[in-house]
C-alpha positions as CSV (number, residue, x, y, z in Angstrom):
1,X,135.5,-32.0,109.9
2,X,135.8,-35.9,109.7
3,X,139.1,-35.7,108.7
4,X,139.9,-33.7,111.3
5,X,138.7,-35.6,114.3
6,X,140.3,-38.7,111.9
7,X,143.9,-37.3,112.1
8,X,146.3,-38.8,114.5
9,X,146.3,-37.1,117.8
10,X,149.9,-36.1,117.2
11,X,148.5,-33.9,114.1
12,X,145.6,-32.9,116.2
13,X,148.0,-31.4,118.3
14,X,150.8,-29.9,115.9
15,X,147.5,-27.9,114.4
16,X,146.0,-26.3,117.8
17,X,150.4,-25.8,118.4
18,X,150.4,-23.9,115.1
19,X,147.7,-22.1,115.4
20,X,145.8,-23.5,112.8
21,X,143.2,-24.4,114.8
22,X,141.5,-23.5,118.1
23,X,140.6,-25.8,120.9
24,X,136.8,-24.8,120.9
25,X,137.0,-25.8,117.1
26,X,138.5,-28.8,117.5
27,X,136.2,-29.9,120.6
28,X,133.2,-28.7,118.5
29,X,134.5,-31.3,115.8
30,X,134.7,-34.1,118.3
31,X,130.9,-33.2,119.4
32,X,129.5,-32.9,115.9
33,X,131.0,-36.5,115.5
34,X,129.8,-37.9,119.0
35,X,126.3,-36.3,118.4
36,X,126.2,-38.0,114.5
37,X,127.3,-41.5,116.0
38,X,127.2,-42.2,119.6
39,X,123.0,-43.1,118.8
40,X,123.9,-45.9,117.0
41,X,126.9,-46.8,118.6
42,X,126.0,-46.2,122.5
43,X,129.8,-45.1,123.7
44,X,129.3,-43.0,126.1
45,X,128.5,-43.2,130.3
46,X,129.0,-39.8,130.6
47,X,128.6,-37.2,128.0
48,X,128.0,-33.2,127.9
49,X,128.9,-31.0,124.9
50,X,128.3,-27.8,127.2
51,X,131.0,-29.3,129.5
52,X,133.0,-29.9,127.2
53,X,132.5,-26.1,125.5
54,X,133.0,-24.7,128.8
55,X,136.5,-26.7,129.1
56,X,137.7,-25.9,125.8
57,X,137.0,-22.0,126.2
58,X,139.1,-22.3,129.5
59,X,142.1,-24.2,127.5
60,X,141.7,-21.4,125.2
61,X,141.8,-18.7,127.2
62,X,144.5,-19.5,129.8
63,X,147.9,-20.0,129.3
64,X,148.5,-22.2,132.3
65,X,148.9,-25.3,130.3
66,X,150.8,-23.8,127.2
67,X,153.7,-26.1,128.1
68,X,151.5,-29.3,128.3
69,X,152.0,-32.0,126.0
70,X,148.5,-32.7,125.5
71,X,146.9,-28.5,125.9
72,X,143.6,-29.3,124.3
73,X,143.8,-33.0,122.9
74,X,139.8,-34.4,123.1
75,X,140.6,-37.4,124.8
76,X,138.3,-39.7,126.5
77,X,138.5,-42.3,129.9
78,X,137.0,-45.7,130.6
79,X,133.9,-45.5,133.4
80,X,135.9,-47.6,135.3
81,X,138.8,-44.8,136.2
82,X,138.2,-41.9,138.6
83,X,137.2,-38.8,137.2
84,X,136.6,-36.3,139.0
85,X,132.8,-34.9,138.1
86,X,132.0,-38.2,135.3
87,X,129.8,-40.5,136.2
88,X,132.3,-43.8,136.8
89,X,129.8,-46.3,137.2
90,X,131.6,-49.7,136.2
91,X,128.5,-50.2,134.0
92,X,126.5,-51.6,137.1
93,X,123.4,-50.7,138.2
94,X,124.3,-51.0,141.5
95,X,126.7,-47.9,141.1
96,X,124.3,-45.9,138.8
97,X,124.7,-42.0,139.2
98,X,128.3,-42.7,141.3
99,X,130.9,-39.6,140.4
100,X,134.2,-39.5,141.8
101,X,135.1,-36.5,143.5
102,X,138.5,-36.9,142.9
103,X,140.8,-37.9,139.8
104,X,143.0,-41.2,139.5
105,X,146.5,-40.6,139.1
106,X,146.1,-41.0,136.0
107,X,143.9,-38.8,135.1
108,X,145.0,-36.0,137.0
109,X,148.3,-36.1,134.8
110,X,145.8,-35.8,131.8
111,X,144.5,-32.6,132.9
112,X,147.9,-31.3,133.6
113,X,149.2,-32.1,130.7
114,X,146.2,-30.2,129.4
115,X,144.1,-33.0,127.6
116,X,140.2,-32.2,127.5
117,X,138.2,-34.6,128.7
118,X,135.1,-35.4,126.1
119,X,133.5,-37.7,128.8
120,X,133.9,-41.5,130.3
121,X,132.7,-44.3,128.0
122,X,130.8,-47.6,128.6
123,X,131.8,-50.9,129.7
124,X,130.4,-54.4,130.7
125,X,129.3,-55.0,134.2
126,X,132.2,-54.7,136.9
127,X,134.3,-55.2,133.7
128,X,134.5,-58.8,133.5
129,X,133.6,-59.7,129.9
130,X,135.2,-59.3,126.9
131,X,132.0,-57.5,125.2
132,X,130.2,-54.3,126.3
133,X,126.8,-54.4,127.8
134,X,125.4,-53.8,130.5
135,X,121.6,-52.8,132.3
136,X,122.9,-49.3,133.0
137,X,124.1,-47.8,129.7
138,X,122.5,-50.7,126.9
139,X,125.2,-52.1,124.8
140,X,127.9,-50.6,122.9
141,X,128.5,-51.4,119.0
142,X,131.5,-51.9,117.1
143,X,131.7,-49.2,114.5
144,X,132.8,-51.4,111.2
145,X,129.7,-53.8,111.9
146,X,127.0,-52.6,114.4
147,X,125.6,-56.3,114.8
148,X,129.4,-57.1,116.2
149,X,130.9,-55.8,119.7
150,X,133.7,-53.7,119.7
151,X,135.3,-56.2,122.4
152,X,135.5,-55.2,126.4
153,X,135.9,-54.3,128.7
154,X,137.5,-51.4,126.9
155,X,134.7,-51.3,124.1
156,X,133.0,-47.9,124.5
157,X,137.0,-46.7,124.4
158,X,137.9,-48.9,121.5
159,X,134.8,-48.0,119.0
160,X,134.7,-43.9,120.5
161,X,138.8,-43.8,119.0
162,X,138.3,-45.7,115.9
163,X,135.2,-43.8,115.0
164,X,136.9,-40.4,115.1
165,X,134.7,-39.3,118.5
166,X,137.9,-39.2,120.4
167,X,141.5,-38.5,119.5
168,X,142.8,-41.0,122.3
169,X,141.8,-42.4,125.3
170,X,142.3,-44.2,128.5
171,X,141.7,-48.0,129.3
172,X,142.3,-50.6,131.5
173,X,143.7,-54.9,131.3
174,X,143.6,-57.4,133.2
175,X,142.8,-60.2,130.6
176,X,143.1,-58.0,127.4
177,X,140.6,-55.3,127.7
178,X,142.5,-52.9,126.3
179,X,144.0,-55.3,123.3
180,X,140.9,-57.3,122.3
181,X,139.0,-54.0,121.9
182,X,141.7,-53.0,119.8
183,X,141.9,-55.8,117.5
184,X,138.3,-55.4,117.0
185,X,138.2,-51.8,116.0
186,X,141.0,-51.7,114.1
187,X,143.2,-49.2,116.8
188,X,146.6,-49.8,119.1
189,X,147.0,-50.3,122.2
190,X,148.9,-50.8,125.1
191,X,148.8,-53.1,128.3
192,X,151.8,-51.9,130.2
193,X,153.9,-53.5,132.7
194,X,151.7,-52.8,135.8
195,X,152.5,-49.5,137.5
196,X,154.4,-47.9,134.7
197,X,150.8,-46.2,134.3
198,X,149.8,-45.4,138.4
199,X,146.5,-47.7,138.7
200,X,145.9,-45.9,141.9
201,X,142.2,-44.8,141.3
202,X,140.8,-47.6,139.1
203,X,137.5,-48.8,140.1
204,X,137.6,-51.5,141.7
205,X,141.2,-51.4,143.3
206,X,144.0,-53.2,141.1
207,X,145.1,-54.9,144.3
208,X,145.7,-58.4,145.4
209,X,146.2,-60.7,142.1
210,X,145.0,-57.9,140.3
211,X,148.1,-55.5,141.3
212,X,150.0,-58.3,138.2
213,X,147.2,-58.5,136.2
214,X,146.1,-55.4,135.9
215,X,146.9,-52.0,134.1
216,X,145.7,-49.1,133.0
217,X,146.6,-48.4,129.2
218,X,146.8,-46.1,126.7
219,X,144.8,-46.4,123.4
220,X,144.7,-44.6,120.1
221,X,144.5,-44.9,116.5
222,X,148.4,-45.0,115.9
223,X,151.4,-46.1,118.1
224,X,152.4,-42.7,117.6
225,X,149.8,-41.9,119.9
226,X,150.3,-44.3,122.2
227,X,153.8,-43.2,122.4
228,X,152.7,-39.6,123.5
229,X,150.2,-41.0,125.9
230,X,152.5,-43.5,127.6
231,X,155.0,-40.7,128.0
232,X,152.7,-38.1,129.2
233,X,151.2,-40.4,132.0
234,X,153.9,-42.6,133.1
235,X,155.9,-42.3,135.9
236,X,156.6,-43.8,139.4
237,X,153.1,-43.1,141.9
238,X,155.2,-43.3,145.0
239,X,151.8,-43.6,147.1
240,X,151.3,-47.0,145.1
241,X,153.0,-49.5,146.3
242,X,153.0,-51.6,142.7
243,X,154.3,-48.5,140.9
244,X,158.2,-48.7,140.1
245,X,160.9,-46.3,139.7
246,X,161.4,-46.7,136.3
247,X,162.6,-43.5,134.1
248,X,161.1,-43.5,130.7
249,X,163.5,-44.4,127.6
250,X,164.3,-43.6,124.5
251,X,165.6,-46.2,122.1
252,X,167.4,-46.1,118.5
253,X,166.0,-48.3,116.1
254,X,169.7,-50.1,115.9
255,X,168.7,-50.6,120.1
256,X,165.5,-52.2,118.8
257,X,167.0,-54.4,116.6
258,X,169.2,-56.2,118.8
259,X,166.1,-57.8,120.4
260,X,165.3,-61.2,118.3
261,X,161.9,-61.4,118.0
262,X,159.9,-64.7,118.3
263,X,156.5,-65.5,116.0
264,X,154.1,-67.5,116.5
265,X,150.3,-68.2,114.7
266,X,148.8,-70.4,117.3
267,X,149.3,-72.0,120.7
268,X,148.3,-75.4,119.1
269,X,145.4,-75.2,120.7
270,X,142.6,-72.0,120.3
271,X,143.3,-72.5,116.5
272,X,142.9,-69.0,114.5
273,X,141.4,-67.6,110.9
274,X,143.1,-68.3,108.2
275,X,143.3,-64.1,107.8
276,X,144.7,-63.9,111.7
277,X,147.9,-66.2,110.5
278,X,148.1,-64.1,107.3
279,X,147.9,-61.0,110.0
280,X,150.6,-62.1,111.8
281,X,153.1,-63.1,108.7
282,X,152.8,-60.0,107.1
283,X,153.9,-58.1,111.1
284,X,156.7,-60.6,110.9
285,X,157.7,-59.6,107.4
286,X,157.5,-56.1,107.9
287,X,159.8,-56.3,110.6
288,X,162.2,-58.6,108.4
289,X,161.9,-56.0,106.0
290,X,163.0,-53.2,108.6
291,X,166.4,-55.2,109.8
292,X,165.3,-57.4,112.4
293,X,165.8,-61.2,113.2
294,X,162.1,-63.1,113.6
295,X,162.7,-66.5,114.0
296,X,160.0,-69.1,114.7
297,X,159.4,-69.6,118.4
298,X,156.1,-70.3,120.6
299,X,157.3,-70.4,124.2
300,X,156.4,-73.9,125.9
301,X,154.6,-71.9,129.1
302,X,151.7,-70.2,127.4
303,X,149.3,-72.7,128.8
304,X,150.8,-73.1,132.1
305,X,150.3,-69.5,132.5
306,X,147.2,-69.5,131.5
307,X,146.0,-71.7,134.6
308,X,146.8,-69.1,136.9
309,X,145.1,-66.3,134.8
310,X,142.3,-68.3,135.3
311,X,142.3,-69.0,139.2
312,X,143.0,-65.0,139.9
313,X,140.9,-63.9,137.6
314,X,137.6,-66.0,137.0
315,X,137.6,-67.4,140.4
316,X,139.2,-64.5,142.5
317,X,137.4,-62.0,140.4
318,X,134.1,-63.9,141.3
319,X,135.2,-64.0,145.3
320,X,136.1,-60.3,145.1
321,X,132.7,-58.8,143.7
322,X,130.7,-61.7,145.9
323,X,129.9,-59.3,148.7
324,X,128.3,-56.8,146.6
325,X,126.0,-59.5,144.6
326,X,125.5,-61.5,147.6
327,X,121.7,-61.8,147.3
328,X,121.4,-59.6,144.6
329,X,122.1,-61.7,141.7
330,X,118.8,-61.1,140.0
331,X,119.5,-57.6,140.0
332,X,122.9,-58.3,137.7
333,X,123.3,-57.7,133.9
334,X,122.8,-60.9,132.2
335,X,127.0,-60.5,131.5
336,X,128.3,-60.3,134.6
337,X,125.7,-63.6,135.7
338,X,127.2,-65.4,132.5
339,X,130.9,-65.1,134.0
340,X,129.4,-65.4,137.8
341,X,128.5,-69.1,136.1
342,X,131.8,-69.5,134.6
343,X,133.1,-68.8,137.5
344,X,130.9,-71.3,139.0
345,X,132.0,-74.0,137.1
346,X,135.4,-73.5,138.1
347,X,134.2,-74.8,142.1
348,X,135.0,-72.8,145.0
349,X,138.5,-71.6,145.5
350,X,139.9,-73.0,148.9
351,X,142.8,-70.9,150.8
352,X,145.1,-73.7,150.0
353,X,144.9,-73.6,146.6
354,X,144.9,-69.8,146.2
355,X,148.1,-70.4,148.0
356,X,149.3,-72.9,145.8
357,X,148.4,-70.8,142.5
358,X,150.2,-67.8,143.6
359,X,153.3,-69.7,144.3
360,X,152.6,-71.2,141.3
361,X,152.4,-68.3,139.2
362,X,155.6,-67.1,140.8
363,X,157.6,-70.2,139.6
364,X,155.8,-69.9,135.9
365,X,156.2,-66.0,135.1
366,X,160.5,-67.0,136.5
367,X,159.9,-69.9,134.2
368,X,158.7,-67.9,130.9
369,X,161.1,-64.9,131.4
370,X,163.8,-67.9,130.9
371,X,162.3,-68.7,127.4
372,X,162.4,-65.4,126.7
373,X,165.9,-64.9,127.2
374,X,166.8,-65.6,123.8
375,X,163.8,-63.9,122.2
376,X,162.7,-61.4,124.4
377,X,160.1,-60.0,122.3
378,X,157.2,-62.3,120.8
379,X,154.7,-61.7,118.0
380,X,151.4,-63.4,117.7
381,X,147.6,-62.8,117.5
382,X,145.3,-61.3,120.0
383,X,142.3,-63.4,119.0
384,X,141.4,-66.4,117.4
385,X,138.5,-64.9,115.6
386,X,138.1,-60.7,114.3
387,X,135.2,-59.2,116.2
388,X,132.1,-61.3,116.8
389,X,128.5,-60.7,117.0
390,X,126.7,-59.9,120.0
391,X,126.3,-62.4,122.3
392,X,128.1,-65.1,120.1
393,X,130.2,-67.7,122.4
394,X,131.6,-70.2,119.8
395,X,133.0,-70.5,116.7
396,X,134.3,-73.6,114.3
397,X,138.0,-72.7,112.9
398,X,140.0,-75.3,111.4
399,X,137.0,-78.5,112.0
400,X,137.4,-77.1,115.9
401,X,134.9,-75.8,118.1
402,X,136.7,-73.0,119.8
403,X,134.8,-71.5,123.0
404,X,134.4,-67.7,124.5
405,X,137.0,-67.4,127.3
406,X,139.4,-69.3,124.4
407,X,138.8,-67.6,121.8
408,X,140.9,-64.9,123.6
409,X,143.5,-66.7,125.4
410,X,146.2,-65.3,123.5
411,X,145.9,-62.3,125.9
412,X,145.8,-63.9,129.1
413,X,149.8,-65.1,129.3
414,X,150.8,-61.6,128.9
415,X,148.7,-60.5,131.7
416,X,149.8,-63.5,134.2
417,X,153.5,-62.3,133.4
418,X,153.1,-59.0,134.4
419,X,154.6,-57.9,130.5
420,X,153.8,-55.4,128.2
421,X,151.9,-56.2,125.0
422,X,151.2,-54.0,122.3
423,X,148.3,-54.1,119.0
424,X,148.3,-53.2,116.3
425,X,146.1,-53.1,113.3
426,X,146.9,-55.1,110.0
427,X,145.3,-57.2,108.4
428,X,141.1,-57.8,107.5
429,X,138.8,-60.3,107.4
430,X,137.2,-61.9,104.5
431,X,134.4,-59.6,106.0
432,X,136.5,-56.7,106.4
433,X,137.0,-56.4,109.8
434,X,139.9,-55.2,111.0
435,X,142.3,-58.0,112.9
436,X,145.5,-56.7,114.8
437,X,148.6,-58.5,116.1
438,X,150.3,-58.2,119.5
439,X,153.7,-57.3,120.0
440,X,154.8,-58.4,123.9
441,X,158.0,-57.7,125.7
442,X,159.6,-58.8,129.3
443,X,158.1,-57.0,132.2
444,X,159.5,-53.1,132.2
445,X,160.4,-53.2,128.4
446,X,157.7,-51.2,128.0
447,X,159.4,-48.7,125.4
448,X,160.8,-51.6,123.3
449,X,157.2,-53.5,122.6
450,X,155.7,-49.7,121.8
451,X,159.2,-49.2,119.5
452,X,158.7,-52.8,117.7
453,X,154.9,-51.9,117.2
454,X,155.8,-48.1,115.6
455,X,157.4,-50.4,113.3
456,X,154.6,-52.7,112.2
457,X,152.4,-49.5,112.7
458,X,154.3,-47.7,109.9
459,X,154.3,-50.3,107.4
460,X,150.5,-50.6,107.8
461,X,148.8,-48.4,110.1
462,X,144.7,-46.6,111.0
463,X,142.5,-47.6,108.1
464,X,138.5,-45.6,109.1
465,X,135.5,-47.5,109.5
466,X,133.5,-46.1,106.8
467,X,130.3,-44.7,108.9
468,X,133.1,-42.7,110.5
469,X,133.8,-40.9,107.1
470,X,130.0,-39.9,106.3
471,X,129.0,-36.7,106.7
């Protein structure tokens, strides 16, 4: 049964079409493998194999969701997205036992498109951390190293799809929780342009500076995947005012190649492993290999959209969830009071210069999409580093110190621009741990960085962690 609940969700599903398997089967797989790992990894929020039982007998027993493109995938969602009857808890202690009695958008398309939902998975405090801990659920382990995180916010996701306890999943980005995760745990990805996914139902709100940054995204153990996901659950929310009319698209792999592609190692200034820039070479081959034109080009506005990334969301972010931990600071998970002093250290935020950065950011993003006129699609890392160990904040690359918010900044741009970005898993550390690249497009390309990544995907693709393979 490891193999099994190892296939690609697309197999999953072409066996439960064929007949070859049932849906209580192939839920009972996905338990056997949560109930064998989940102790040492500490995925879940919210987690019930008679629930799940109960579902799957339903799927197999009706035939109201024959015709859905999911009937009877074992999927799993991020605690920070409504679902109805889960516990959605944002990892906070102050929100402990909270269940949503109704579905995001997003995750009412899942159950019509007949997905079973294995449960919601753990992430750090009100999300703002790029590991996965908190005082509610413990902390969550990456499944190739259990002394290293699986990344956040996104981790439980992350480690529960690369460890075979879920086929795919839902997360959510607003700095790279859905990508980091990925890079860590060896899975893809995708940060969408905001509203090709509804976000209406993600806890908190995506609203205010977070309606750009934010996104709900898709995340599996091929692109293939990813594909199926983004095509099941996009589509226009018209109750959300950040949510466009955009029809989905299918492109040729001739359409694909008429968009040069710019590569990139570093930024020239979070410097990376040696084994990232090998990561990234061998992406940029593959895709020379496959027809396209890569060309060397790092865009002069990464760092100029960085600043704004970090005005909306280390110092907005702080000012939005100051009313609730007014007072109660003691009472917060020693990760969210680590980016409450980050956050800190930035000053206060004044009216005017919230003012200013959103202007600002307006005149950078119109700024960037420029560059990327003549390469609108860009390849680089996702990280500077492969996954790190708990609570580690600094590493030394190259003779540099590089710090915890930097480490990651290759992210960031993507979600100041409001762009897709892509991962993708392909190369390894000298420790063996898994080390992705990102594939971003301009805003609304969506189906072009998830076409460029199938093609890095095939040429590499889902390697196991082995305690996923043990019996």
């Amino acid at each position: 049964m490891n193999d099994l609940v190892l296939l690609p969700a697309t197999e999953q599903l072409q066996m439960l079409r064929a007949g070859r398997i049932s849906i209580s089967e192939l839920a009972e797989a996905h338990i056997r493998q949560i109930e064998r790992l989940n102790p040492a990894l500490n995925v879940f929020a919210d987690f019930d194999a008679d629930r799940i039982r109960g579902q799957a007998r339903l799927l197999d027993s009706t035939k109201a969701y024959e015709r859905g493109s999911l009937r009877g995938l074992p999927v799993t969602v991020k605690s920070s997205i409504a679902t109805a009857g889960y516990k959605c808890e944002m990892g906070s202690v102050f929100h402990q036992g909270d269940t949503p009695s109704e579905d995001a958008v997003v995750v009412a398309r899942l159950r019509a498109a007949g997905a079973l939902i294995l449960g919601t998975t753990n992430c750090p405090e009100f999300l703002m951390a790029y590991e996965t801990a908190n005082d509610l659920h413990g902390r969550t382990s990456n499944p190739w190293d259990l002394e290293r995180t699986p990344g956040g916010s996104s981790g439980g996701e992350s480690a529960a799809i690369a460890a075979g306890m879920s086929a795919a999943g839902l997360g959510s980005d607003s700095g790279g929780s859905v990508r980091v995760p990925a890079h860590f745990t060896g899975i893809c990805s995708l940060k969408p342009t905001p509203g090709r996914i509804p976000g209406r139902g993600h806890l908190p709100p995506c609203i205010g500076p977070f309606a750009t940054l934010g996104a709900i995204g898709p995340m599996a153990r091929t692109i293939a995947d990813v594909q199926l996901m983004f095509a099941t659950l996009s589509g226009q929310d018209d109750a959300d005012p950040a949510s466009p009319p955009i029809p989905l698209r299918a492109l040729t792999l001739e359409e694909l190649r008429s968009h040069k592609i710019g590569v990139f190692e570093d930024d020239g200034l979070a410097p990376v492993t040696p084994e990232t820039r090998a990561a990234v070479n061998a992406a940029a081959d593959a895709l020379r290999d496959a027809g396209f034109c890569v060309e060397p080009f790092r865009p002069r506005t990464l760092e100029q959209l960085r600043k704004p990334w970090w005005t909306f969301f280390v110092q907005c972010g702080a000012m939005f969830y100051e009313p609730e931990s007014r007072g109660r600071r003691e009472r917060l998970s020693p990760i969210f009071r680590e980016f409450l002093d980050i956050a800190d250290r930035s000053g206060p935020l004044t009216s005017t210069e919230l003012l200013n950065a959103w202007a600002e950011s307006d005149l950078l993003r119109a700024k960037a999409l420029e560059e990327m006129r003549n390469y609108p699609v860009l390849l680089c890392p996702v990280a500077s580093t492969p996954a790190w160990r708990h609570g580690e904040r600094q590493w030394s690359i190259d003779g540099k110190r590089v710090e915890y918010l930097d480490s990651v900044r290759y992210t960031q741009w993507f979600n100041t621009l409001g762009a897709p970005a892509a991962v993708v898993p392909v190369g390894r550390s000298a420790e063996g741990l898994p080390i992705g690249v990102q594939i971003a497009a301009r805003p609304f390309e969506d189906e072009v960085a998830l076409g460029i990544a199938s093609v890095i995907d095939s040429a590499f693709g889902f390697k196991a962690p082995p305690m996923a393979l043990g019996s």
